[in-house]
ZAMARGU-4260 file (C-alpha; in steps of 0.2 Angstrom, whole numbers, plus 5000, padded with zeros to 4 digits):
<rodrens>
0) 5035/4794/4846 | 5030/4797/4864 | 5019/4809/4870 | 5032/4826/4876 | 5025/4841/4886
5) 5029/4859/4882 | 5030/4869/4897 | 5032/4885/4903 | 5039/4891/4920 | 5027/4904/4930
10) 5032/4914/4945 | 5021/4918/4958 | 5020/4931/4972 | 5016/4921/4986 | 5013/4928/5005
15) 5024/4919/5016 | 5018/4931/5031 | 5009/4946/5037 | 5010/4951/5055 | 5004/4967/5065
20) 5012/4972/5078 | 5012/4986/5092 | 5025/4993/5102 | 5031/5006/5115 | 5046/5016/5113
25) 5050/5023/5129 | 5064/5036/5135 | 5069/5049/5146 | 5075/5066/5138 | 5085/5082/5145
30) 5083/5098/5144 | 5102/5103/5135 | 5114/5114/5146 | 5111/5128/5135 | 5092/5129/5136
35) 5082/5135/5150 | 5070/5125/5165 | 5053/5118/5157 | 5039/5128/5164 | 5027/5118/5154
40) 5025/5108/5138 | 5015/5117/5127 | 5017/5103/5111 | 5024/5088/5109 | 5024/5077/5092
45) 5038/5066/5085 | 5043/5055/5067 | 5047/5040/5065 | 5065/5037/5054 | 5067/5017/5052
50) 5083/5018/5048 | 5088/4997/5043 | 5078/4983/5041 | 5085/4966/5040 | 5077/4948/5036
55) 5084/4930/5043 | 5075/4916/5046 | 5059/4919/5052 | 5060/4934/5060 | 5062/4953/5051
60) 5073/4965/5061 | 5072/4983/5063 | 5082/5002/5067 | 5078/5016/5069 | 5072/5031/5081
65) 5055/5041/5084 | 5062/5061/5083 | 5053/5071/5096 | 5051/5091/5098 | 5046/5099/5111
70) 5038/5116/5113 | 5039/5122/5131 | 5036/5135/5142 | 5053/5140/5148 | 5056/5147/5168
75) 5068/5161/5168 | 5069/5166/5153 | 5070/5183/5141 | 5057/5173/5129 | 5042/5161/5135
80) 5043/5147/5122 | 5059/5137/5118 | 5062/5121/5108 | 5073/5105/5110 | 5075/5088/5098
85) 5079/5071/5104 | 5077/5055/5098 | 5072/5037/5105 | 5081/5021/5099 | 5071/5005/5092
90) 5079/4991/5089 | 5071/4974/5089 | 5062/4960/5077 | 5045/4955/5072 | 5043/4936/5073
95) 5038/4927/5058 | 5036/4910/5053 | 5044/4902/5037 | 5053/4918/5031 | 5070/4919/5026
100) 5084/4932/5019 | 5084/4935/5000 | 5062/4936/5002 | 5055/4954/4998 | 5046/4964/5012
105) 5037/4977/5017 | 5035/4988/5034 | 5022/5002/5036 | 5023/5010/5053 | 5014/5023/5062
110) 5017/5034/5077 | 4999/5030/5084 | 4999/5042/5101 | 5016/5052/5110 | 5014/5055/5128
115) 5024/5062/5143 | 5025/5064/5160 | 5036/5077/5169 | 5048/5073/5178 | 5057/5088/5184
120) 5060/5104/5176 | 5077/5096/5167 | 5070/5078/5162 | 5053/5072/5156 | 5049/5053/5150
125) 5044/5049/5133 | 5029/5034/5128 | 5028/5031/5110 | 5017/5019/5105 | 5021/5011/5087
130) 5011/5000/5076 | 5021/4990/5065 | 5012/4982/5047 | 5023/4969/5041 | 5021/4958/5024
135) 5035/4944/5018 | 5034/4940/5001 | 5042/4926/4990 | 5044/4923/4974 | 5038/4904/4971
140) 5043/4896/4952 | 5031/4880/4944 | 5031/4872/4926 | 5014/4870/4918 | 5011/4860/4903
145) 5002/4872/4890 | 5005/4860/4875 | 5011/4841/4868 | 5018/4837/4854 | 5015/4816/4849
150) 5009/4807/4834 | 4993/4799/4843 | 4978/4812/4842 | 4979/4818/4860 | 4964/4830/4863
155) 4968/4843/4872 | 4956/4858/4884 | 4964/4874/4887 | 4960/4887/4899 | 4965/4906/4904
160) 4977/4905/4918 | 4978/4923/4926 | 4990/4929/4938 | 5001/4942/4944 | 5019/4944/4950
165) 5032/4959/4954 | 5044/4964/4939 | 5052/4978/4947 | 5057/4987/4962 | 5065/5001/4967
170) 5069/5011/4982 | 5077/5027/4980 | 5079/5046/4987 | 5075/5063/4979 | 5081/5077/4987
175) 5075/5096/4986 | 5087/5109/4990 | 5078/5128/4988 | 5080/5145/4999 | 5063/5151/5007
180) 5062/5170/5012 | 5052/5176/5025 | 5038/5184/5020 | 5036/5203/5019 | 5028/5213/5036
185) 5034/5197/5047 | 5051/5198/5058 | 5066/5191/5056 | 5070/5174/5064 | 5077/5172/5080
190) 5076/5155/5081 | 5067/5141/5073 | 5055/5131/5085 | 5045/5122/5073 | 5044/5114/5055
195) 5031/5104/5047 | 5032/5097/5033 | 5018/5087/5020 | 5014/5082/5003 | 5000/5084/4992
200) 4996/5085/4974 | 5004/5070/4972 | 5006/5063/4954 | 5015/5048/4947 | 5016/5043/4929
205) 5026/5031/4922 | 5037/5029/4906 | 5048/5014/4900 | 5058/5009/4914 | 5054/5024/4923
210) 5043/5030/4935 | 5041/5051/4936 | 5033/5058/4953 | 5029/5077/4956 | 5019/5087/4969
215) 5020/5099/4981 | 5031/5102/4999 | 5021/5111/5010 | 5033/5118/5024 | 5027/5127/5039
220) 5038/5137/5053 | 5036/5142/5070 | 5049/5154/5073 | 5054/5167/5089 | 5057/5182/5080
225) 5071/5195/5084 | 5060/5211/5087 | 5044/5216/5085 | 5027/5215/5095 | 5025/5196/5091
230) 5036/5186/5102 | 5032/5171/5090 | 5030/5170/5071 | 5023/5160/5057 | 5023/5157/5041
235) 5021/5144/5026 | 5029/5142/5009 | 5023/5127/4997 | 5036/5122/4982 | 5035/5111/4968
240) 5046/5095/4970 | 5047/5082/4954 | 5061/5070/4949 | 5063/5052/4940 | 5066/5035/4947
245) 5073/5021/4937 | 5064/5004/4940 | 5064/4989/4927 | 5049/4983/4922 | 5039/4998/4924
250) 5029/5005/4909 | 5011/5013/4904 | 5003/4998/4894 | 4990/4986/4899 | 4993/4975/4912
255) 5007/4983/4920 | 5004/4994/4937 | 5015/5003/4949 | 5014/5004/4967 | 5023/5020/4974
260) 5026/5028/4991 | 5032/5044/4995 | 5039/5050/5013 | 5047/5064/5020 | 5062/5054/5027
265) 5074/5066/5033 | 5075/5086/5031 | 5088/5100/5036 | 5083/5118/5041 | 5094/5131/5042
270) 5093/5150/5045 | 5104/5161/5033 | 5107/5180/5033 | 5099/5190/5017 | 5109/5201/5004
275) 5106/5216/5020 | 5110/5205/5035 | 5097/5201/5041 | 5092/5183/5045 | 5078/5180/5034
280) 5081/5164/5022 | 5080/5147/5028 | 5090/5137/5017 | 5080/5119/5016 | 5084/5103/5010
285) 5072/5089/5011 | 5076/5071/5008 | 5062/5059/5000 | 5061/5042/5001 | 5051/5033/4986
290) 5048/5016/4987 | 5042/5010/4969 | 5034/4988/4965 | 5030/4986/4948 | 5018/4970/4946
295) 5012/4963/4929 | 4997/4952/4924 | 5001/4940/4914 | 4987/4928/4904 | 4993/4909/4900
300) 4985/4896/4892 | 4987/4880/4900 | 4981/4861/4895 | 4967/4860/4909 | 4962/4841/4903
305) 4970/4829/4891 | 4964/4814/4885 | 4969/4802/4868 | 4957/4790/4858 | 4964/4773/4859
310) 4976/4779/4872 | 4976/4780/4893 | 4983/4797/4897 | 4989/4799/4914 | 4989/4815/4922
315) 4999/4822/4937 | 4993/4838/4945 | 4999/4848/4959 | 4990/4863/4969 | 5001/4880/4969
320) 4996/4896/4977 | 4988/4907/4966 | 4985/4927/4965 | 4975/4937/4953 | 4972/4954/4954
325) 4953/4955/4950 | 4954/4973/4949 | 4959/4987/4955 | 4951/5006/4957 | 4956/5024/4963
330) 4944/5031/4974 | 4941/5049/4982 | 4936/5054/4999 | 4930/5074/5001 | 4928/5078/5020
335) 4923/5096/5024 | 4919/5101/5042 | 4916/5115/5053 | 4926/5112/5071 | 4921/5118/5086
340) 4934/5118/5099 | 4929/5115/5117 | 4925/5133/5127 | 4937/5130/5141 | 4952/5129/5126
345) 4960/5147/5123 | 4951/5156/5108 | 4958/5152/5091 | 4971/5169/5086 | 4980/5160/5070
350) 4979/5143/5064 | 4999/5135/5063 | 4996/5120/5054 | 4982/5106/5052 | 4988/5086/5052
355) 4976/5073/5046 | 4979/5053/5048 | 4966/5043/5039 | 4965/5025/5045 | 4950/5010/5038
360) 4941/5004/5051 | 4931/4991/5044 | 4930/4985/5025 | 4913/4975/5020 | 4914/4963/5003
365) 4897/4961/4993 | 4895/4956/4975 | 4903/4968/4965 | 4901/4981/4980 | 4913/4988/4994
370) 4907/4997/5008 | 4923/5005/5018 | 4919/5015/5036 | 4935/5025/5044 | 4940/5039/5054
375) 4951/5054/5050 | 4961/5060/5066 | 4962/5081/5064 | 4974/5088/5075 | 4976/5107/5075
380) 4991/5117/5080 | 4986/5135/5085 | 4992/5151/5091 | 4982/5160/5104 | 4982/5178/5114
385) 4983/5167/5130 | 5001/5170/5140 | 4999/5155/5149 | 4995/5146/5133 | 5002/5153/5117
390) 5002/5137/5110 | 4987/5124/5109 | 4983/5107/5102 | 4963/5102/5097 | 4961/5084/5091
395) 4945/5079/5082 | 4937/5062/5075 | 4930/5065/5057 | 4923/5050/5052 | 4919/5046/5033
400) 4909/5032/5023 | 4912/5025/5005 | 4902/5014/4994 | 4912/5008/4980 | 4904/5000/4964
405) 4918/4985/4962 | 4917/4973/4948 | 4924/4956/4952 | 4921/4959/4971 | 4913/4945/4981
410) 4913/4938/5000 | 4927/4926/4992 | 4939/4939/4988 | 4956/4947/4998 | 4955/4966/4998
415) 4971/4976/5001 | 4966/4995/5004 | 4979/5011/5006 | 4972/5027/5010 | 4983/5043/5009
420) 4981/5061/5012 | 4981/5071/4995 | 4978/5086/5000 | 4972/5097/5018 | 4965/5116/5016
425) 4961/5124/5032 | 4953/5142/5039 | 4950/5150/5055 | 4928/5154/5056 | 4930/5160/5073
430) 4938/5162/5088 | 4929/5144/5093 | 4929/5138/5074 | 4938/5131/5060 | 4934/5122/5043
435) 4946/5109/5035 | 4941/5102/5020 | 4950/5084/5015 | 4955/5075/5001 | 4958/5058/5003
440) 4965/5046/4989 | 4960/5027/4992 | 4969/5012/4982 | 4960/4998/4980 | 4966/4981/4974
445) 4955/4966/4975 | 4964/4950/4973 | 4959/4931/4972 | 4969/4922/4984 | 4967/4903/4983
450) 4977/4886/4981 | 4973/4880/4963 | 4977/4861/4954 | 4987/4862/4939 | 4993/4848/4927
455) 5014/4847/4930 | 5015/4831/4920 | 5005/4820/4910 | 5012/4803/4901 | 5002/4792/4890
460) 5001/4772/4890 | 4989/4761/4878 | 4973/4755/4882 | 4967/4736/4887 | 4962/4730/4871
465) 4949/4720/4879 | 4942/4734/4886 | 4940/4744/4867 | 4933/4727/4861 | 4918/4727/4873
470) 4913/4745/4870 | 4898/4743/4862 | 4900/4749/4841 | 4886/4762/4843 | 4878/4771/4857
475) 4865/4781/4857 | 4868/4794/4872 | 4856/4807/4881 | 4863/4819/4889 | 4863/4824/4906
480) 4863/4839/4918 | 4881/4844/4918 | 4888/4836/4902 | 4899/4846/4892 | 4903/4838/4873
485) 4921/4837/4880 | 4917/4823/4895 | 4905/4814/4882 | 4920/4812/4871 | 4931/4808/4885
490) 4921/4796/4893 | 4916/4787/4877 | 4934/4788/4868 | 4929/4798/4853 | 4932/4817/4850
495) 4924/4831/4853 | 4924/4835/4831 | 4918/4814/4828 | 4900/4821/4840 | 4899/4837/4831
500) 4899/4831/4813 | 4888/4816/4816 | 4875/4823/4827 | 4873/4843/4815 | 4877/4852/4830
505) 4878/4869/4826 | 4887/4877/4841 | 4897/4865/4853 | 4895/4874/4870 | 4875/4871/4868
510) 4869/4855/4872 | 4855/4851/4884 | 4848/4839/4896 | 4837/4827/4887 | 4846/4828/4869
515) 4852/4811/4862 | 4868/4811/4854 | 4875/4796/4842 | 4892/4791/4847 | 4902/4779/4836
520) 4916/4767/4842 | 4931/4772/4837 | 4946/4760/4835
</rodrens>
């Protein structure tokens, strides 16, 4: 009987590409017929809704628009401040070599900085500058022998072959639809001028085939009011949001782990009349796009060497790309600060809202240590007395430190980090002042990235006889820095069981330099 392998197939995540890019988006906008001149811009901030992507060979196209809203000072008006929405088109590619359709991707965008320049009291030009975070991934499928099955005593070493590689994935929208009524003593809307809205308190569980998020929708609104001494209103409402996604391959036991994200994609605002009249709800509905990947580490054992007493075993082996996840770790970030606003800025009257966007800066690998340095960018919307300026915008730096204990970290190792916003609580201290504390949650995976050799076929053949007649019949061995009972055996054409039983030795994995070892000849 010949010598036949068992195999298994394995399938690998491998990177095909990653590529960052950044670019501008760049438009004009007019003032609609129905609004009045701009006087000034007071605010200016915009979203990005990537609306298609598409992958051919080696490039990944994109769609979509950057929404901007305007908050202006309006020339020759009944009320100062007005509003307008428009939107800039993007449409183009990211250029990367070797990918092709049917691969899985990823895009992670970011509108880095908005600017403008007035044109006329009708027009004004929009910059948008974009970074773009692209990842191309495919799934790659090798054989590996992990057993044989002959009559000849084929002596086998095994080893733990650890990898990982997505089982599931899953993009789908969950949509919250509530009524929000204006609070008690504030006026009745007029017309909307602002809404922001975040996230926080995000959790995600998962069940069997099933991934479960909840959280919080924290909605802000800048609103003209119909009478009253304030000519501009606020006012915040927060409401609980949960709902379940389907996704194969997710679950809750060991080895299994889910990556989600959640985005405000889309929402829709708009103001309804109460049971007296009077135009006090805002009827909301606010769209949100999960994206959910579901990996698994698996654990195989596979022949690592192979060899046969009497017998010339030939051994193929191939390198593959190869992925573990090391580990991987939740971490937190507090950041609690007292800002001071600079004295030429109009003093603080109410605080509107507070947006925070994290970013690492630099990531630094030690063993089983990670020392991570960002910045958090605060940008504060506030209300002032100011008539000129009703409206103001402070940007800060806050930058934060994190030393992470990280078993299985080394200089060696790939690090993929995602920091996200989980919560932002805010407070006016002064007219000059505010305090903002911030929780940050970090995801950290460490991964071992590297090509590795694995055995793809082996085949068997006999020896030259001449060669086992000139082996000498008994040899008496020292071992040397290095040997393993396994090579000895190899080497000399015995077993690894013929050395233990004639030599006494009581634990295989302990020889040392120096000890002789009796080795028979066997035929």
């Amino acid at each position: 009987m010949s010598l036949e392998l068992i195999k298994e197939t394995v399938e690998f995540d491998q990177i095909i590409g990653k590529e960052s890019v950044q670019i501008i988006v760049e438009g004009d906008i007019i003032v609609p017929d129905i609004k009045p001149d701009i006087l000034k811009v007071l605010q200016i901030d915009g979203k990005i809704d990537m609306g298609q992507l598409d992958i051919w060979a080696d490039r990944l196209n994109y769609k979509g628009q950057v929404k901007v809203n305007i908050l202006y000072a309006a020339e020759g008006s009944e009320r100062s401040i007005h509003t307008m929405s428009a939107s800039l088109s993007m449409d183009d590619f990211i250029n990367m070599d070797g990918i092709k359709k049917d691969m899985s991707y990823q895009l992670d965008y970011f509108l880095e900085h908005l600017d403008y320049s007035l044109i006329n009291s009708r027009k004004l030009n929009v910059r948008a500058l974009i970074t773009l975070n692209a990842k191309v991934v495919d799934k790659k499928q090798n054989a590996v022998v992990v057993g044989t099955d002959s009559r000849a005593p084929i002596q086998v070493q095994t080893r733990d072959f650890n990898y990982y590689k997505t089982v599931g994935s899953k993009q789908d929208k969950i949509i919250i639809k509530d009524e929000l009524t204006v609070p008690a003593g504030k006026a009745n809307i007029q017309e909307i001028l602002k809404n922001d809205i975040s996230l926080s308190n995000k959790e995600v569980r998962t069940g069997d085939d099933t991934i479960t998020v909840k959280g919080y929708l924290n909605i802000r609104t800048l609103y003209a009011s119909s009478m009253g001494e304030k000519e501009i209103e606020y006012m915040e409402h927060s409401i609980p949001y949960n709902g379940s996604i389907d996704c194969p391959g997710a679950g809750s036991e060991e080895g299994i782990y889910c990556y989600v994200d959640i985005k405000v994609s889309n929402y829709h605002v708009q103001v309804k009349p109460d049971l007296d009249g009077e135009e006090r709800i805002l009827d909301i509905e606010v769209e949100l796009q999960v994206n959910v990947r579901v990996i698994s580490v698996e654990n195989l054992k596979i022949i690592d060497d192979a060899y046969c007493p009497g017998k010339e075993i030939l051994i193929r082996k191939e390198k593959i790309p190869y992925q573990r996840l090391v580990n991987k770790l939740k971490e937190v970030i507090t950041l609690n600060e007292v800002i001071n606003i600079d004295s030429d800025l109009p003093d603080i009257n109410y605080i509107y809202n507070v947006e925070v966007r994290p970013k690492i800066e630099e990531i630094q690998l030690f063993e089983d240590k990670i020392a991570l340095e960002g910045m958090a960018e605060v940008k504060m919307i506030y209300m002032s007395e100011d008539e000129e300026k009703p409206v103001c915008v402070y940007e800060s730096m806050l930058p934060f430190k994190k030393n992470i204990v990280a078993e299985g970290a080394s200089l060696e190792k790939k690090l993929e980090v995602k920091v996200d916003v989980d919560d932002i609580i805010y407070s006016r201290e002064s007219q000059k002042d505010f305090q903002v504390n911030i929780i940050l949650n970090l995801d950290v995976d460490i991964i071992d990235e590297q090509k590795v050799e694995i055995i793809v076929d082996m085949t068997e053949k006999d020896l030259d006889p001449d060669v086992l007649l000139n082996m000498p019949s008994l040899i008496i061995y020292m071992v040397q820095c290095g040997d393993t009972l396994w090579k000895i055996a190899k080497k000399y054409n015995t077993t690894v069981e013929e050395l233990v039983a004639i030599n006494d030795i009581e634990n295989p994995d302990k020889i040392y330099p120096g000890q002789k070892l009796l080795i028979i000849k066997k035929i």
